[in-house]
C-alpha positions as CSV (number, residue, x, y, z in Angstrom):
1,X,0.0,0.0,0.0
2,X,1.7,3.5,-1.2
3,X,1.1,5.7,1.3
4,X,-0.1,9.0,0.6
5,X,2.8,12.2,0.1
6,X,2.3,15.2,1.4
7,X,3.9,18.4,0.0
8,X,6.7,19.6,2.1
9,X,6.5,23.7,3.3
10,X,9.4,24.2,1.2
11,X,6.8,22.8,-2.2
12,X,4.3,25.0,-1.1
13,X,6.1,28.3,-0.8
14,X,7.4,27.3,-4.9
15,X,4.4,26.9,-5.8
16,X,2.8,29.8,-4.2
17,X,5.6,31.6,-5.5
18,X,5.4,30.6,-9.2
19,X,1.8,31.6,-8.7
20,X,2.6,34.9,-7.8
21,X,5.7,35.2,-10.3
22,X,3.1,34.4,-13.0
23,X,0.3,36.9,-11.7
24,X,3.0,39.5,-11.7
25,X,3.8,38.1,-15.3
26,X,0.4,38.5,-17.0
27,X,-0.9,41.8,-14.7
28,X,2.3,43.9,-14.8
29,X,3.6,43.0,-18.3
30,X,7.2,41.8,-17.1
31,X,8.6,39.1,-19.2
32,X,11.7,38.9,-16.9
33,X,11.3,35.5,-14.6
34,X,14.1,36.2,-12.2
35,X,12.9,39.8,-11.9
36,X,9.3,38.3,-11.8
37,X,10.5,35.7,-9.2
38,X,11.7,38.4,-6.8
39,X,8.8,40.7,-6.3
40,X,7.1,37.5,-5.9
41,X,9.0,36.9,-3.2
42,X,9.1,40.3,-2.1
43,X,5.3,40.2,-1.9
44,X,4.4,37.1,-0.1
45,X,7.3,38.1,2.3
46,X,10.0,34.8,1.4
47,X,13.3,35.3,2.7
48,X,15.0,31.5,2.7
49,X,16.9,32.3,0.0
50,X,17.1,31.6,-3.9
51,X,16.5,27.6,-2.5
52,X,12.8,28.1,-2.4
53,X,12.4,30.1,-5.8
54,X,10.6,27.9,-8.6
55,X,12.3,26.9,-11.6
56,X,11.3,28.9,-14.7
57,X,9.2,26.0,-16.6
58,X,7.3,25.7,-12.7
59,X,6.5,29.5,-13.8
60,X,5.5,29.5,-17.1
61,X,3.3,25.9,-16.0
62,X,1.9,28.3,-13.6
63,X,1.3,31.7,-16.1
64,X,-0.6,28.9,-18.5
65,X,-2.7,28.0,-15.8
66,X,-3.2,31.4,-14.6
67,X,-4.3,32.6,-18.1
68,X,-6.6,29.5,-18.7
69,X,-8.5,29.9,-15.7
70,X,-8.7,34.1,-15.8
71,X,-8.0,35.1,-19.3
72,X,-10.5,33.1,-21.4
73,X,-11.4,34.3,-24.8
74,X,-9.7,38.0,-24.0
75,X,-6.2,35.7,-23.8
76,X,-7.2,33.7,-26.7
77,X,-8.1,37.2,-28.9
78,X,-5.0,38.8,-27.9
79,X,-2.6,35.5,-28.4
80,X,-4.1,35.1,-32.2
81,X,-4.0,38.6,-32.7
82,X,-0.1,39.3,-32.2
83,X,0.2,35.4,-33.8
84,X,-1.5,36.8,-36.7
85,X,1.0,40.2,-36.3
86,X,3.9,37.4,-36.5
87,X,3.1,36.1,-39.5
88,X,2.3,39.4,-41.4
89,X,6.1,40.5,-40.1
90,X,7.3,36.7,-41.3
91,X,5.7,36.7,-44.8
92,X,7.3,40.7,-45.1
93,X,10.3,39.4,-44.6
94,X,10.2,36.2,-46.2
95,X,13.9,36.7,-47.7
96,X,15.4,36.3,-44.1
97,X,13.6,32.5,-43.3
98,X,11.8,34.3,-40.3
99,X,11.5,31.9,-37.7
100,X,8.6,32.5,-34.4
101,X,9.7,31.8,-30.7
102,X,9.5,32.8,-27.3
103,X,5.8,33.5,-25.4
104,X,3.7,33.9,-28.6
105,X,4.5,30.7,-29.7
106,X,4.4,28.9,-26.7
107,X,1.4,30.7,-26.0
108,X,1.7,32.0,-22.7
109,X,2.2,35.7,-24.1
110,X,0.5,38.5,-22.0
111,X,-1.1,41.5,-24.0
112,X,2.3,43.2,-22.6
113,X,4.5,40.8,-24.9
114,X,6.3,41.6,-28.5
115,X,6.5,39.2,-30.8
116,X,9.8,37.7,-31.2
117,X,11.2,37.0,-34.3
118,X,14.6,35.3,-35.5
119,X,16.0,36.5,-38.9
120,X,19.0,35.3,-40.5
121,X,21.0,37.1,-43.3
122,X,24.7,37.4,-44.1
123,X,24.4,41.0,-43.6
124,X,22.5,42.2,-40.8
125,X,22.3,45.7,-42.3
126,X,20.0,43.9,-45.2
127,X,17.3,43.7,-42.9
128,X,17.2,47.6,-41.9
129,X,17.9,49.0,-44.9
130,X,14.4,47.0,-46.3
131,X,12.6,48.3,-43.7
132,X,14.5,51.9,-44.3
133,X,13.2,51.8,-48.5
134,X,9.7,50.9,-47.6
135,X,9.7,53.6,-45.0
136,X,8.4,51.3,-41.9
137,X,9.3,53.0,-38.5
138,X,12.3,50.6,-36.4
139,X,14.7,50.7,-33.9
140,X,18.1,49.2,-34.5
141,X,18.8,47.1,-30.9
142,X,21.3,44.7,-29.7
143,X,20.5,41.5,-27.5
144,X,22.3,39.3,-25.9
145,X,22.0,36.0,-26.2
146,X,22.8,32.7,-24.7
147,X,23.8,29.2,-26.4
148,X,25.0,27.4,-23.1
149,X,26.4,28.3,-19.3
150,X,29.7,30.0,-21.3
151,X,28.6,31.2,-24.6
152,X,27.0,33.9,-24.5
153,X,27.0,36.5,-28.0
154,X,25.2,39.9,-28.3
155,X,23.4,39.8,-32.0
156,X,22.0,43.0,-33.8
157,X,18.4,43.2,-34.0
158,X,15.6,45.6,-34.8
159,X,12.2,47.0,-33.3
160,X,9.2,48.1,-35.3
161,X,5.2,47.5,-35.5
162,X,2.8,45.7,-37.7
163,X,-0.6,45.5,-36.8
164,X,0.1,47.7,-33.9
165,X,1.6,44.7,-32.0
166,X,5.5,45.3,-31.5
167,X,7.9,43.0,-33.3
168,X,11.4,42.2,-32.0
169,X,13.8,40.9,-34.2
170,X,17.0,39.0,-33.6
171,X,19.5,38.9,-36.6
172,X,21.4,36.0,-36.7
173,X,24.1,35.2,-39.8
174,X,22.5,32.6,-42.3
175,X,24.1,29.6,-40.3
176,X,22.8,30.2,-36.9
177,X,19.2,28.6,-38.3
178,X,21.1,25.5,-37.2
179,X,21.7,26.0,-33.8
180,X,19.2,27.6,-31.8
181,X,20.0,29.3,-28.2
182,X,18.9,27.6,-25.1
183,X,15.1,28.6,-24.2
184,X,15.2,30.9,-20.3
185,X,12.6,28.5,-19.6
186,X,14.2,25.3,-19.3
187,X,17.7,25.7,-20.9
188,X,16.8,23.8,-24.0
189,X,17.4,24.6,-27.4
190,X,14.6,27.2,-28.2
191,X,11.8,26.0,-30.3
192,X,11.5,27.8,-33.8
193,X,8.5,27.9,-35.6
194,X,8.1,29.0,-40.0
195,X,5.6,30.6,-41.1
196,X,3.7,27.5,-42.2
197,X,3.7,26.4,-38.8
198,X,2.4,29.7,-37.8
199,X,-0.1,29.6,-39.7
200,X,-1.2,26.0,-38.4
201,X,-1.4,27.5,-35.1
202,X,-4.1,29.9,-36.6
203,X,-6.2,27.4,-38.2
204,X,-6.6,25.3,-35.0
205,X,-10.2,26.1,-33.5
């Protein structure tokens, strides 16, 4: 006979703080999980130490939850909308084999998420001067970016709106479509999705 586990006080504050981390997620519009993790903390007054914060992927289980049980059809409208946003950027800039990741595909994006984008092209300027001769609004960026716990490489990028959902773009050089970096959810290789899977995502009721 298996007898019956009970969660230990130390399971209990993670999950109450990935609950939290996740409501401060979706309400406040903060995509950062450590930063989320700390108010969480902050707020339900934990101070044991970084043992008792929740692993990201306990976080995003719990912002999927959270957005299931409180964001109904207005988090279904808003996630299709800025999926729909991703694949107006993607087929605009075909050229570049746009690839979808991060929050909007996963679909645990708040209203406060961008869409994020990876491009790749030889020349990274390619990609802002097309957007410079068709006139569409940007900001050139710069983001760090992590392949494993030592390689870390900062890769140009640019910023601009479609569908009056903000787009961010990494630039990568046309080889990096075979290596992805690791996901800040659970240190995997991040998922990529093309535009025909994007649009997949749409069709599904």
């Amino acid at each position: 006979m298996r007898v019956k586990r009970h969660p230990t006080r130390g399971e209990n504050v993670r999950r109450a703080l990935a609950q939290e981390a996740a409501r401060i997620m979706a309400e406040h519009g903060i995509g950062d999980f450590l930063l989320a993790k700390r108010k969480a903390a902050e707020r339900l007054g934990v101070v044991d130490g970084a043992a008792l914060l929740p692993k990201n992927r306990e976080i995003e289980s719990a912002l999927a939850e959270y957005q299931r049980l409180f964001g109904g059809e207005t988090h279904l409208t808003a996630l299709n909308a800025q999926r729909r946003a991703a694949l107006s950027a993607m087929r605009y800039l075909r050229e570049f084999e746009p690839r979808l990741v991060g929050a909007v595909l996963s679909g645990t994006a708040t209203e406060h998420s961008d869409v994020q984008l990876h491009l790749f092209a030889d020349c990274a300027e390619s990609v802002t001067l097309k957007l410079l001769d068709e006139g569409v609004p940007h900001e050139v960026t710069e983001k760090r970016v992590r392949f494993n716990a030592e390689h870390v490489r900062a890769f140009p990028g640019v910023r601009f709106e479609i569908e009056e959902q903000p787009i961010e773009a990494i630039v990568f050089p046309t080889d990096g479509i075979r290596q992805a970096p690791v996901s800040p959810v659970d240190g995997r290789p991040m998922r990529r999705a093309n535009a025909g899977e994007v649009e997949a995502l749409l069709e599904r009721p």
